[in-house]
Structure formats: C-alpha cells, structure tokens
N, C-alpha and C positions, 0 to 999 in steps of 0.2 A: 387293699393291697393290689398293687400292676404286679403282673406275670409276663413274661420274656415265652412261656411254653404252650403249654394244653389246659383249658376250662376244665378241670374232671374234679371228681367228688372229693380226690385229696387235696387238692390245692385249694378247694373250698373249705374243707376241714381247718388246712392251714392259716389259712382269712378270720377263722372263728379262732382260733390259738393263739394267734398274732393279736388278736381284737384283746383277747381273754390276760394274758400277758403285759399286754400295754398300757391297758386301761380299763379292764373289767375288774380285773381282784383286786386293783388301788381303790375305785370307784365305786365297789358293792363286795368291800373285805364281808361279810357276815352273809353272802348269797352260799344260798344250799341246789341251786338252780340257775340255767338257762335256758329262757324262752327263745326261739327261734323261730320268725314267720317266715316261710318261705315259698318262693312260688312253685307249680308241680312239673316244671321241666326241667333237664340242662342239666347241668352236672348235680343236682342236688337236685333230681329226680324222686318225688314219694313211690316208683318203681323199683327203683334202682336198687338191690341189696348192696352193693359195692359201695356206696350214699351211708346207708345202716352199718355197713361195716368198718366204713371209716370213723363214722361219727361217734361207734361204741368203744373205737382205738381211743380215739379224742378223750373221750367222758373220762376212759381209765385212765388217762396222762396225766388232765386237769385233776383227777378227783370229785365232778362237781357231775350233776344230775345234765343233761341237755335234752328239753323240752321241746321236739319241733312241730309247729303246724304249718302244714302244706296249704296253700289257699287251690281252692278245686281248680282242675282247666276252664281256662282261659276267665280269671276273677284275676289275676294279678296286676289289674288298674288299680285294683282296692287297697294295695299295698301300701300303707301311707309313705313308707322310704321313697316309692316312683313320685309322690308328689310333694315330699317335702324336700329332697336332696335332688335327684335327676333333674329335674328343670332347670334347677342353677348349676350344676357341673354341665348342662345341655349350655347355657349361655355363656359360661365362663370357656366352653370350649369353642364357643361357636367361630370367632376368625383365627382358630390357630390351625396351624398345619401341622399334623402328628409326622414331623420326618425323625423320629427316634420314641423311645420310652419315656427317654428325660425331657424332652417335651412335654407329651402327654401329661408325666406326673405334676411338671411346673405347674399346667395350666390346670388342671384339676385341684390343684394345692390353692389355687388363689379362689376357688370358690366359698362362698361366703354368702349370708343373708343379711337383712336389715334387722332380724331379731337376733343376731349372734351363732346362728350355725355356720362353723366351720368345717373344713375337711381336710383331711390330713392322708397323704397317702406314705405306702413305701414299696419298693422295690425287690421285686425278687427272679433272681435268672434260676429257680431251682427248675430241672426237668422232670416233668411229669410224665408216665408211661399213661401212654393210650390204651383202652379195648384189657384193661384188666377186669381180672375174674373171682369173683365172691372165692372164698373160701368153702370146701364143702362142708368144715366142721361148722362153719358159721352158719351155714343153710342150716345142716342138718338140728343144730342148738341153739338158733336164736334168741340169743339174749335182751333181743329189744322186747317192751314191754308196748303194746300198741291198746291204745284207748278203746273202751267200751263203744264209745258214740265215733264211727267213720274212722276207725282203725286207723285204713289206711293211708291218712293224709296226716291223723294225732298219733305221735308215738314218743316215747322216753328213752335214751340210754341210761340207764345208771350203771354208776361205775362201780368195778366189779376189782380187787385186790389182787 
C-alpha cells in the first residue's frame, strides 16, 4: 500500500489489514495466526508501544492471533522480502520519475519476476497523526504476550472480544 501521509505504526497496521482483507483470509481461510517478520526500526519499531498498540487494535478487528518477529538492529539485510521483492521494484523503478503517487504506483505495479512474483499496489490519501501517544491504560495492562526467548523483538497479540 502508497500512502499520500506519514510512515507511523497505524498506517502500517493498516498495510497488514488491507493485505489481511484482500488476500490473506481468501488465501489461508483456516489461519488461526499471523507471522510478521519485521525489521527493528521506523514505524513498526520493537520499541515502540504505539506499534503494540496498534497491532492489538488490529488482532481484535481481524479476530486472528499476529505473531511478530523483530529481526535484531541492523540484521534486516536478512529479510528475504529486501531480496526477493526490493531489487525488482529497485529496477522497475529505476528510469521513472516519481512526479505524482500515480506514477509511483504505475511503475511499482509493473514489477514482476521470471518466476512469477508479482506486485500489486493501492492507494491511499488517508492522514496519519504524527508523535501519538501509547494509551496509559494500555501501558499500565498490557495485553501483548512477549516470548520467553528475546521478548523484546518475539511478541503475539491475541485478540481479545
């Protein structure tokens, strides 16, 4: 998903909801879970309670478990998405000029591999508030469930009625 606003943890929420929606529950109807690898900066920070707090909005919308793992600082070369997807959205973008969104998305839409990955993007002008603040009841009750082994990078929301 192109955003017209601000990279923050909702609008990355929103990226997993729009994924989840479009093509996850057609795709994996009988998933009790979502694994999410994710790298440990930026709006989907393993700091960031605003990140957890969105994410356990999310879990309770969808209904479905979300599983994230943070890859430690600075491991996110190891990401297989930066080396299976970015290098070709990197070449398919490479002689275009971004003088709008709808370029952008054009030319990101026409990326493509010789084994059949595709990419599909969509559009969205929603605005994002910057420099938001955890909830304190969420501080104070945290509902995420953070793993035995490196907590703070393995953690679950399960969703809650």
């Amino acid at each position: 998903m192109l955003g017209t606003s601000h990279d923050t943890s909702e609008f990355s929420c929103d990226c997993i909801k729009h994924w989840w929606e479009m093509y996850g529950k057609a795709s994996y109807p009988l998933a009790s879970s979502i694994l999410l690898l994710a790298d440990g900066g930026g709006s989907n920070s393993s700091r960031h309670y605003i990140f957890k707090q969105d994410l356990q909005k999310l879990s309770n919308e969808i209904g479905v478990e979300i599983r994230i793992a943070h890859y430690p600082p600075y491991t996110s070369k190891y990401n297989p998405i930066e080396h299976k997807l970015f290098c070709h959205v990197t070449r398919a973008c490479a002689r275009g000029v971004f003088t709008s969104i709808e370029v952008a998305k054009e030319l990101i839409d026409k990326t493509s591999t010789s084994k059949g990955l595709r990419v599909f993007t969509s559009l969205t002008d929603k605005v994002y508030k910057t420099a938001r603040k955890v909830s304190e009841d969420f501080k104070q009750n945290i509902p995420i469930l953070f793993d035995e082994y490196l907590g703070k990078w393995n953690y679950r929301a399960v969703p809650h009625s």
